[in-house]
C-alpha positions in Angstrom: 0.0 0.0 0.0 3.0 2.3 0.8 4.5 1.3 -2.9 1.0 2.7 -4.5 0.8 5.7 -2.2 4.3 7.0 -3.5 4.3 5.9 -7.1 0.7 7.8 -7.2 1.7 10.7 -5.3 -0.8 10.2 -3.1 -0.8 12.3 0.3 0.0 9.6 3.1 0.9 12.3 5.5 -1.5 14.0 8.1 -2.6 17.2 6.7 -1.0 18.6 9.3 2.3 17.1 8.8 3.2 18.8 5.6 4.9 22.3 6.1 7.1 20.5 9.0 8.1 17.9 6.6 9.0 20.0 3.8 10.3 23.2 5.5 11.2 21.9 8.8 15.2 22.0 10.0 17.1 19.3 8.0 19.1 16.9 9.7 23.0 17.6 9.7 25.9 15.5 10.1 27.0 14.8 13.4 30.1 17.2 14.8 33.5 15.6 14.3 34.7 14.5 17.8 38.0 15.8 18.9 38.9 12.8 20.4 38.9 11.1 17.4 40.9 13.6 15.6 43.5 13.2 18.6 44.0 9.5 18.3 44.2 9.5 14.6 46.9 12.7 15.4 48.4 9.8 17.9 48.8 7.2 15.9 50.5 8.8 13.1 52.9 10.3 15.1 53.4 6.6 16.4 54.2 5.5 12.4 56.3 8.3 12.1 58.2 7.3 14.9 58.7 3.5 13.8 59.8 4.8 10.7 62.6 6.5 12.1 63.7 3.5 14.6 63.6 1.7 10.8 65.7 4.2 9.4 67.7 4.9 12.5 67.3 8.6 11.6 67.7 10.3 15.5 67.5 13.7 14.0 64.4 12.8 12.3 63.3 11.5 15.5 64.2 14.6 17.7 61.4 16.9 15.7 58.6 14.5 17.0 59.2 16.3 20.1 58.7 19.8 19.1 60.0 22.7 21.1 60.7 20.3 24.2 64.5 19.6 24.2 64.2 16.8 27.3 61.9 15.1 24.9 64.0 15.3 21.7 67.1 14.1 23.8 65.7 11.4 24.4 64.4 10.0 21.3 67.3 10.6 19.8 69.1 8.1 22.5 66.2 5.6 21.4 67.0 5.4 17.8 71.1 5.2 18.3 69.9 2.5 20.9 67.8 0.6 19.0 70.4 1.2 16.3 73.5 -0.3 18.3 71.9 -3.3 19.6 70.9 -4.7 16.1 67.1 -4.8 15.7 65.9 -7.2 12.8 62.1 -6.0 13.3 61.1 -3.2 14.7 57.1 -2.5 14.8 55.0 0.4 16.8 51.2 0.0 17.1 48.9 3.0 18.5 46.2 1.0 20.8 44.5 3.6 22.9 44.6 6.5 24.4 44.9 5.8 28.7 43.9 9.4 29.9 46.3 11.6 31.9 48.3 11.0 35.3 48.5 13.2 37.6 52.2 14.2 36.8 50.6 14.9 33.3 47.6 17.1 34.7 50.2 19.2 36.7 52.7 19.2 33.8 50.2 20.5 31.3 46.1 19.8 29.9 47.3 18.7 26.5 49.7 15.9 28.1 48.1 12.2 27.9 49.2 8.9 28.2 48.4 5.8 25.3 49.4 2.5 25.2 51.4 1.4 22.1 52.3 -2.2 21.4 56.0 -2.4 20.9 57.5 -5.8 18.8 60.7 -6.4 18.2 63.1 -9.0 17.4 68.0 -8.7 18.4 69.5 -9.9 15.4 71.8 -12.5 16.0 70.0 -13.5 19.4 66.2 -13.6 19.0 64.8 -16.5 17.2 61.3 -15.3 17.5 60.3 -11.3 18.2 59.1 -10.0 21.4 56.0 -8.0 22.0 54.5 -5.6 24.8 53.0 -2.7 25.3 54.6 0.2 26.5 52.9 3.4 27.9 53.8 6.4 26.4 53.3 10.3 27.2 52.1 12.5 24.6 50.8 16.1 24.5 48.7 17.9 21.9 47.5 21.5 20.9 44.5 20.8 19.2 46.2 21.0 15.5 49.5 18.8 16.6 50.5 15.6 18.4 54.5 15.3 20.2 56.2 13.3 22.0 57.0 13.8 25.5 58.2 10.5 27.4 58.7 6.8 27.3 60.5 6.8 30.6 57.5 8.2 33.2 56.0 4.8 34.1 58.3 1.8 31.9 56.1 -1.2 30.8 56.5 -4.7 32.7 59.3 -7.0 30.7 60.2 -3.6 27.9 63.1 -3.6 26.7 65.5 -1.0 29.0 66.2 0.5 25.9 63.0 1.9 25.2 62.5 3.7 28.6 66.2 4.0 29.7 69.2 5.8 28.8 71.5 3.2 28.0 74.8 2.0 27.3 75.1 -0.5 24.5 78.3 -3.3 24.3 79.0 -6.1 22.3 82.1 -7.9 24.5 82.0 -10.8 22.4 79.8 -11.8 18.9 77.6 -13.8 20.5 76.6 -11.5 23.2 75.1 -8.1 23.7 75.3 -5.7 27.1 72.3 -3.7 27.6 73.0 -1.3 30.4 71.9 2.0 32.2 74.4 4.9 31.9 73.9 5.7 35.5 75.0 1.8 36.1 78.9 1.3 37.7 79.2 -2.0 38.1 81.3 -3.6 35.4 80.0 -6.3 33.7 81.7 -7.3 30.3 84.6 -9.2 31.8 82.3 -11.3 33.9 79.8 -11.9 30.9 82.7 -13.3 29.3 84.0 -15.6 31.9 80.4 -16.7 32.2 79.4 -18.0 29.1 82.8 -20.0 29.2 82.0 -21.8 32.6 78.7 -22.4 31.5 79.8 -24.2 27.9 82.2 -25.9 29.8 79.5 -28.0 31.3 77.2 -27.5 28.7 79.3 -27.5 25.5 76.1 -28.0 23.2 74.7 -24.0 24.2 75.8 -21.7 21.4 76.8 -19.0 24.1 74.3 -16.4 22.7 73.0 -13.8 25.6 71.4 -10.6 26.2 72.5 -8.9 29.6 70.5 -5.7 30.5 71.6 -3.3 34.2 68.6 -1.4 34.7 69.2 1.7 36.7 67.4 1.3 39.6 65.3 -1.4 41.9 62.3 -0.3 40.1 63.0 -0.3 36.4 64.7 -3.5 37.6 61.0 -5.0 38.7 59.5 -3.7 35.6 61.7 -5.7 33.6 61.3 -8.6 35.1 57.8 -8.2 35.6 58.5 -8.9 39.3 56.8 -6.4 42.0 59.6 -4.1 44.1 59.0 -5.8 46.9 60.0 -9.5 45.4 62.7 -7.6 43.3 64.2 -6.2 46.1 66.5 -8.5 47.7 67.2 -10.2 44.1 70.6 -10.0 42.7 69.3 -10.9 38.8 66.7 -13.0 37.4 66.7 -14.7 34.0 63.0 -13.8 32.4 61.7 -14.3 29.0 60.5 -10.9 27.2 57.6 -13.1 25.5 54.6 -11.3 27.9 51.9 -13.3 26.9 53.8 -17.0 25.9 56.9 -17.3 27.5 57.0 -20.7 25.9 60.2 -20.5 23.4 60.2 -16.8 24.1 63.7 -14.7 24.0 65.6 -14.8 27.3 67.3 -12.0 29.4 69.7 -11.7 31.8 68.6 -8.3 33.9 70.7 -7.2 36.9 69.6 -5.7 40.0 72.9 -3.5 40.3 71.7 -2.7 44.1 72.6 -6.6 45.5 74.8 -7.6 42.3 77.2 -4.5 42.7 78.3 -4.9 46.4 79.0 -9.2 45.6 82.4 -8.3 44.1 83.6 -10.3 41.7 83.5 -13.6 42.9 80.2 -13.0 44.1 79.5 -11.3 40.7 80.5 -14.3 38.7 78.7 -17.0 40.5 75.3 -14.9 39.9 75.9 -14.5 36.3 77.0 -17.9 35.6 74.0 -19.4 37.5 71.9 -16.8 35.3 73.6 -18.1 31.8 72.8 -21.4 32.6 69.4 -20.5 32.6 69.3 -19.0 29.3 71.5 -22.1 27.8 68.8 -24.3 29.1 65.8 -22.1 28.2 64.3 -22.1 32.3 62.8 -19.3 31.8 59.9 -21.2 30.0 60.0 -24.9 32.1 57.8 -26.0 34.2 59.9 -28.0 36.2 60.1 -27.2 40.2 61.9 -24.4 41.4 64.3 -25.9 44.0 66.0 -27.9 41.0 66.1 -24.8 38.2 67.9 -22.6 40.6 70.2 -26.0 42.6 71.2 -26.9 38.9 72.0 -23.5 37.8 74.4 -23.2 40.9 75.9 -26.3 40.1 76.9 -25.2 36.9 78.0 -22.1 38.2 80.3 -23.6 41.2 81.2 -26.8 39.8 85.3 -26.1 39.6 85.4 -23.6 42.2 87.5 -24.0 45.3 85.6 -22.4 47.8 84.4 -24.7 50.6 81.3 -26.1 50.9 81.2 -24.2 54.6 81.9 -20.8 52.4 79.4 -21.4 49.7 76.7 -23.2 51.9 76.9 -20.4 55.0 73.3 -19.3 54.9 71.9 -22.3 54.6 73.9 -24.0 57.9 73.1 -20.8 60.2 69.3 -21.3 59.2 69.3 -25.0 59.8 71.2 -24.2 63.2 68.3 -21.6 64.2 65.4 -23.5 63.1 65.9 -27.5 62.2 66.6 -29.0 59.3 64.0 -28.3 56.4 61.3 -31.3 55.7 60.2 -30.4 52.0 62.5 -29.3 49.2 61.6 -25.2 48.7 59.1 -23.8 46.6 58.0 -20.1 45.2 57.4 -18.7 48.7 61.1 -19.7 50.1 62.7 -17.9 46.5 60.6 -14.7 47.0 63.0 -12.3 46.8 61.2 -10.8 49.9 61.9 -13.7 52.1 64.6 -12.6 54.3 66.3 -16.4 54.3 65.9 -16.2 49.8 70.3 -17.0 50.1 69.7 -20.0 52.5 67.5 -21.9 50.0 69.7 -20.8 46.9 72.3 -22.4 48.8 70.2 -25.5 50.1 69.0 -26.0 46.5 72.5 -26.0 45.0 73.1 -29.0 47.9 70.3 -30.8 46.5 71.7 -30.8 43.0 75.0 -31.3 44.2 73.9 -34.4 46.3 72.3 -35.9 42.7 75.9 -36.0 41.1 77.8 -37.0 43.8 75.4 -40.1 44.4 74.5 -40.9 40.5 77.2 -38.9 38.9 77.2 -35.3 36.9 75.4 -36.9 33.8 72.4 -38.1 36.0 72.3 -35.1 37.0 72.1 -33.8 33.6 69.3 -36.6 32.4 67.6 -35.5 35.7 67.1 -32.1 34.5 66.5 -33.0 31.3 63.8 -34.9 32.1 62.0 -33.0 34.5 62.3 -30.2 32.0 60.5 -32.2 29.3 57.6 -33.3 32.2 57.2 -30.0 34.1 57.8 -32.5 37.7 60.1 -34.8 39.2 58.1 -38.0 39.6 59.7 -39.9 36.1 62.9 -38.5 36.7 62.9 -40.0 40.4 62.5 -43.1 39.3 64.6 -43.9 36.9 67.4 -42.7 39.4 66.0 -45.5 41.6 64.1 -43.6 44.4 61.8 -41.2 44.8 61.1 -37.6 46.0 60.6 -38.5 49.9 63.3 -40.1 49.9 66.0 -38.3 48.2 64.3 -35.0 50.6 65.3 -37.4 53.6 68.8 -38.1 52.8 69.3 -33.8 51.5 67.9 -33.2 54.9 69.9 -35.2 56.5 72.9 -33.9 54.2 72.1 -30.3 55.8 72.2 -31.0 58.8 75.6 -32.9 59.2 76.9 -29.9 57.1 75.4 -27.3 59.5 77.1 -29.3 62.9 
């Protein structure tokens, strides 16, 4: 009936309808939101900067910032960065505007924060890239977007040399220093010695790292993904950068330079050995318990020194003096970084590993790990030593307390 109505011309409107419908306001398009225009602003400025990470252009890179030298300074240390450590990929997503922090309110009403997805990829040491995203400050005038800061709040497991001022070293081919310039602790030397006590035992590892010094406690926990508290009383931690699968991700040695620094250098060595040996193993990604990752890392680390066990094992012994001898190999709560006693049960693990070889012999050992690895447990890798978890925790109990006599 509608179809006749029109094609006839027939008046299907009240009468009363008529003059509204013909002269009434027309509808117009609905105002452009300035939001909008502000994230399309942000994300171009978030190409533009890619482009120039690409090119490693840091001039290029400086103008993003626009009359703010703190802000040009310091992209221009992003793109020699990203320039000396060797990026194969390098790719910068705008996701979302975040709103402002209160630093940015009180800094200025055209500063806000947007999250941008960072992905990335070392040549010569990343088999697969990396990806995270990374909060960034921007401000804008209504016409222009600029850059203002990567550094204000770094992103959990980012690269340090995204947010950081850093240092870039190569002390060998195979592997790349990553460290803050306000770091003091040397650490090329001991790099170097590491990977060779590590390949000793574990000849098959190519000897590829990445070591990164944040420069402080917290850009320490953000790297690791660890929270302050946890990160405190840690002297490094070997993490994948693969936020969302850390299965087969890229590994990192990061330094807390506020407990490695004052170990010294035998101290210093142990620590970065025990931290290689994760990456030549790939922990960061295994399942297996805790007590024999870190025990078997040690053991690596300390197998030709010639300290004494009383030296090496010192924490441990005072804590079994104070409160007994332990009943259950440790777990995540006794390697908190926060636990007071976290040295006693490095050192009680590196017992339990060491109390594998000298019973079954270094290559046990080795198969030990290897299987546990591939199960994500110990129960298989028990048995085909011939016992089984209660009672090898018997006999390492009993171990630690003869040793702490």
């Amino acid at each position: 009936m509608l179809v006749l109505a029109l094609v006839l011309g027939v008046r299907w409107w009240a009468p009363g309808e008529q003059s509204a419908r013909l002269s009434g306001p027309q509808r117009s398009a609905a105002p452009a939101d300035p939001a909008d225009d502000r994230d399309a602003r942000a994300a171009a400025l978030v190409e533009t900067l890619e482009e120039t990470l690409l090119a490693g252009r840091p001039a290029r890179a400086a103008t993003l910032a626009g009359d703010e030298p703190r802000a040009a300074r310091e992209l221009r240390d992003l793109v020699v960065a990203a320039r000396q450590v060797g990026l194969a990929t390098v790719d910068l997503r705008y996701v979302a505007a975040t709103g402002a922090t209160q630093d940015q309110v009180d800094d200025g009403a055209d500063r806000f924060g947007v999250d941008v997805e960072l992905t990335w990829q070392v040549r010569g040491f990343d088999d697969v890239p990396s990806s995270v995203d990374v909060p960034v400050v921007l401000r804008d005038d209504g016409t222009r977007t600029w850059f203002v800061t990567a550094r204000e709040r770094p992103a959990d497991r980012a690269p340090i040399w995204f947010n950081d001022a850093v240092d870039v070293r190569r002390p060998s081919p195979d592997l790349l220093v990553v460290r803050s310039r306000s770091s003091t602790t040397p650490v090329d030397r001991i790099a170097r010695e590491g990977v060779r006590t590590v390949q000793d035992a574990l000849p098959r590892w190519d000897g590829r790292a990445v070591v990164e010094v944040p420069g402080s406690v917290a850009r320490f926990a953000r790297a690791t993904g660890l929270a302050t508290s946890s990160a405190r009383g840690l002297a490094a931690v070997t993490t994948s950068s693969a936020v969302v699968d850390l299965e087969g991700g890229p590994e990192r040695v990061v330094l807390n330079e506020s407990v490695y620094g004052p170990l010294g250098a035998v101290g210093q060595s142990i620590v970065m050995s025990h931290e290689l040996t994760h990456v030549a193993v790939g922990a960061a990604s295994s399942a297996m318990p805790l007590w024999l990752s870190e025990g078997y890392a040690d053991y690596v680390a300390l197998r030709r020194s010639d300290i004494s066990v009383d030296v090496l094992a010192a924490q441990i012994r005072e804590l079994v003096r104070r409160e007994g001898p332990p009943r259950a190999l440790p777990g995540p709560d006794e390697f908190d970084g926060a636990n007071p006693d976290v040295g006693a049960w490095y050192e009680s693990s590196w017992l339990a590993a060491r109390l594998i070889a000298q019973r079954y012999g270094e290559q046990a050992l080795d198969d030990f790990y290897q299987q546990a690895d591939r199960d994500g447990g110990t129960d298989r890798a028990f048995r085909e030593l011939g016992t089984s978890e209660r009672a090898f925790t018997k006999a390492w109990s009993a171990e630690l307390d003869t040793l702490s006599r």
